[in-house]
C-alpha positions in Angstrom: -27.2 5.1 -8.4 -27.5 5.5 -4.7 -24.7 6.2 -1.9 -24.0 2.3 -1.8 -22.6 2.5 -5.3 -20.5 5.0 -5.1 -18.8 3.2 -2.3 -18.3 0.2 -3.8 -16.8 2.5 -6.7 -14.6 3.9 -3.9 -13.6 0.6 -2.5 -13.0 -0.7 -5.8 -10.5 2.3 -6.8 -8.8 1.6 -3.6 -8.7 -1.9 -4.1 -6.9 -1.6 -7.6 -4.6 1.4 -6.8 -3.3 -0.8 -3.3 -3.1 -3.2 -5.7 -1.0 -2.4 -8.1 1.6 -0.4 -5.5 1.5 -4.5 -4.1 2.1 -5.9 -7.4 5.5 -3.8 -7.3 5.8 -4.9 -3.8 5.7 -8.4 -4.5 8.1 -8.4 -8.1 10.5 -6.5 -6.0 10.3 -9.1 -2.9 10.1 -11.8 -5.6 13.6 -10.5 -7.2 15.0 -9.9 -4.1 14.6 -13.0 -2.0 14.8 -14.7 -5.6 18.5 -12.8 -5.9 19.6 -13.7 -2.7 18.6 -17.4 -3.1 20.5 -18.1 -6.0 23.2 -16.0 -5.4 24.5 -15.8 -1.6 24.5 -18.6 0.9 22.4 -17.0 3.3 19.0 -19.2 4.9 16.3 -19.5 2.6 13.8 -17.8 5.2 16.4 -15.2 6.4 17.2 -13.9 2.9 13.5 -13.8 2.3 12.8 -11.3 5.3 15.4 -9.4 3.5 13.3 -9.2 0.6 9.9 -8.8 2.7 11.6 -5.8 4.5 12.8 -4.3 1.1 9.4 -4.6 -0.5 7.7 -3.1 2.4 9.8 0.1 2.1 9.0 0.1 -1.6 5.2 -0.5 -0.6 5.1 2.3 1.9 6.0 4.9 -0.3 3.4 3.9 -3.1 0.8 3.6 -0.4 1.5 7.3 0.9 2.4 9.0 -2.5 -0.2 7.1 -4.6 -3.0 5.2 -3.2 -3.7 6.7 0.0 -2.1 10.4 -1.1 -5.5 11.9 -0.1 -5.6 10.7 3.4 -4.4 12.2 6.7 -1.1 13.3 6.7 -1.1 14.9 10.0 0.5 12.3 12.3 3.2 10.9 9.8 5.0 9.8 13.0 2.4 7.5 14.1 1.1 6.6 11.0 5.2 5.1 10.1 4.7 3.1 13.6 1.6 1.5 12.9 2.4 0.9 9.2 5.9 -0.7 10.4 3.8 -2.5 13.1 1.2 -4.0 10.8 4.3 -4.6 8.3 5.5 -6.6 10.6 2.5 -9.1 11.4 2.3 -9.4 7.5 6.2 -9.9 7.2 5.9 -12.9 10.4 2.6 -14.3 8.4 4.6 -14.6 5.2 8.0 -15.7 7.0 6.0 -18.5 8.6 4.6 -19.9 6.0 7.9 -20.0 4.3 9.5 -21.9 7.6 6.8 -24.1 7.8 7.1 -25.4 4.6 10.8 -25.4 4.4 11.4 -27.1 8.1 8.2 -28.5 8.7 7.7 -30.7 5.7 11.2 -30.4 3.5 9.7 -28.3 0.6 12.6 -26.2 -0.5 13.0 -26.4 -4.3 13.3 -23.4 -5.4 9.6 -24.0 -7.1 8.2 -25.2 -3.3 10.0 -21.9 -1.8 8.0 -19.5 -4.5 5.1 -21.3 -4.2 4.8 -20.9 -0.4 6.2 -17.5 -0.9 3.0 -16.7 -2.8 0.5 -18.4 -0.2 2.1 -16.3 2.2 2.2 -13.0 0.6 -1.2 -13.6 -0.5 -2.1 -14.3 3.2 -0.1 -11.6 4.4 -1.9 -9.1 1.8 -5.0 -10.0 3.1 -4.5 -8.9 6.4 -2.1 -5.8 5.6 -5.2 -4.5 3.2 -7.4 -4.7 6.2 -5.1 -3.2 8.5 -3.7 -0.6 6.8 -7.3 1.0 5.3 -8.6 0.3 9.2 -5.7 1.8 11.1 -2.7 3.1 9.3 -3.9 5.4 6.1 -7.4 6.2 8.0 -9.9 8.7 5.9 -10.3 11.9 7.1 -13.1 12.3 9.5 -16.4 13.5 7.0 -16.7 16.7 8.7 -12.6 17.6 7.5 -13.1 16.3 4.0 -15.8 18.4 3.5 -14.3 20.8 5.3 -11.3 20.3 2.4 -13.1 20.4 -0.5 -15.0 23.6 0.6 -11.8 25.2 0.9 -10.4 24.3 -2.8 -14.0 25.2 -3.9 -13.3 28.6 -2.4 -9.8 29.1 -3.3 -10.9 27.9 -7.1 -13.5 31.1 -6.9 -11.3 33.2 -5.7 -8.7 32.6 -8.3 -11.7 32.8 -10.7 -12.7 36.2 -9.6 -9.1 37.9 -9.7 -8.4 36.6 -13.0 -8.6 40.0 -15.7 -12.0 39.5 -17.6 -11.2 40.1 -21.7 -12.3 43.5 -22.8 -15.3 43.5 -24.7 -14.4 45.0 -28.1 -15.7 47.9 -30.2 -15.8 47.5 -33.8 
C-alpha cells in the first residue's frame, strides 16, 4: 500500500474519532435545547444557542483530550480563539437555519424545530470539520513529528539499556 493509503487511513481515523466527540456534541445540544424547549419559556432559537454554546464546550474538550490529543499544544491561547471563533460561524450557521425556519416559513413544531436543528448542525459540522483540522487543531509541522517520535524512540532505548539484564544461571 503506498503513502495515499495510509492517509486515507489517517483521515478516516480522524474522521470517526471527530465524529464520535460530535455525536456527544449533538445528544448533549439535542437534550439541552430539547430541555429548555419544553421546559422554560424562553425563544425557540435563543434557548437553542444555549444548547449550541453548551455542546461546543463539551466538543472542545473531546477534540483536545481525544481526537486531536496528538496535535500542537503549544499555543493553547490561540488555538481556544480560533476554536471559539470557528465555533461561532458553526453556532450562527446552525442558529440561522433554525430562524429561518421558525420566522421565515412558521415551522415550529417541535418535530419542524429538530428537524431544522439537524440540517443545521449537519451544515454547521461540515464547515467546523474543515476549519478546525485546517486552522484550529493544525498537525505538527513533519520536521517536529519526526523530530517527536525520534525522541520517544530514544527515551524507549534508553530505558531499555538501564533496565538490569537477568543473570545468566549456573546449574
Amino acid at each position: 500500500m503506498g503513502h495515499g493509503s495510509a492517509g486515507l487511513r489517517r483521515l478516516a481515523h480522524e474522521v470517526a474519532k471527530f465524529g464520535a466527540v460530535g455525536a456527544l456534541g449533538t445528544v448533549v445540544n439535542f437534550g439541552v435545547s430539547n430541555l429548555l424547549w419544553h421546559l422554560t419559556s424562553l425563544q425557540a432559537v435563543r434557548a437553542n444557542v444555549i444548547a449550541t454554546v453548551v455542546a461546543i464546550g463539551v466538543n472542545y474538550l473531546g477534540f483536545r483530550y481525544f481526537t486531536y490529543r496528538d496535535r500542537d499544544k503549544s499555543a493553547r491561547t490561540k488555538e481556544l480563539s480560533l476554536f471559539l471563533a470557528f465555533s461561532a460561524v458553526g453556532l450562527v450557521i446552525e442558529n440561522g437555519i433554525l430562524y429561518a425556519a421558525i420566522y421565515g416559513f412558521g415551522w415550529d413544531s417541535s418535530l419542524q424545530r429538530n428537524i431544522f436543528k439537524v440540517v443545521g448542525i449537519g451544515l454547521g459540522t461540515l464547515f467546523r470539520f474543515w476549519s478546525y483540522r485546517s486552522w484550529v487543531f493544525k498537525a505538527l509541522p513533519a520536521h517536529e513529528a519526526v523530530a517527536d517520535a525520534e525522541s520517544i524512540l530514544e527515551e524507549a532505548e534508553i530505558a531499555e539499556a538501564r533496565r538490569p539484564k537477568p543473570k545468566a544461571r549456573v546449574s
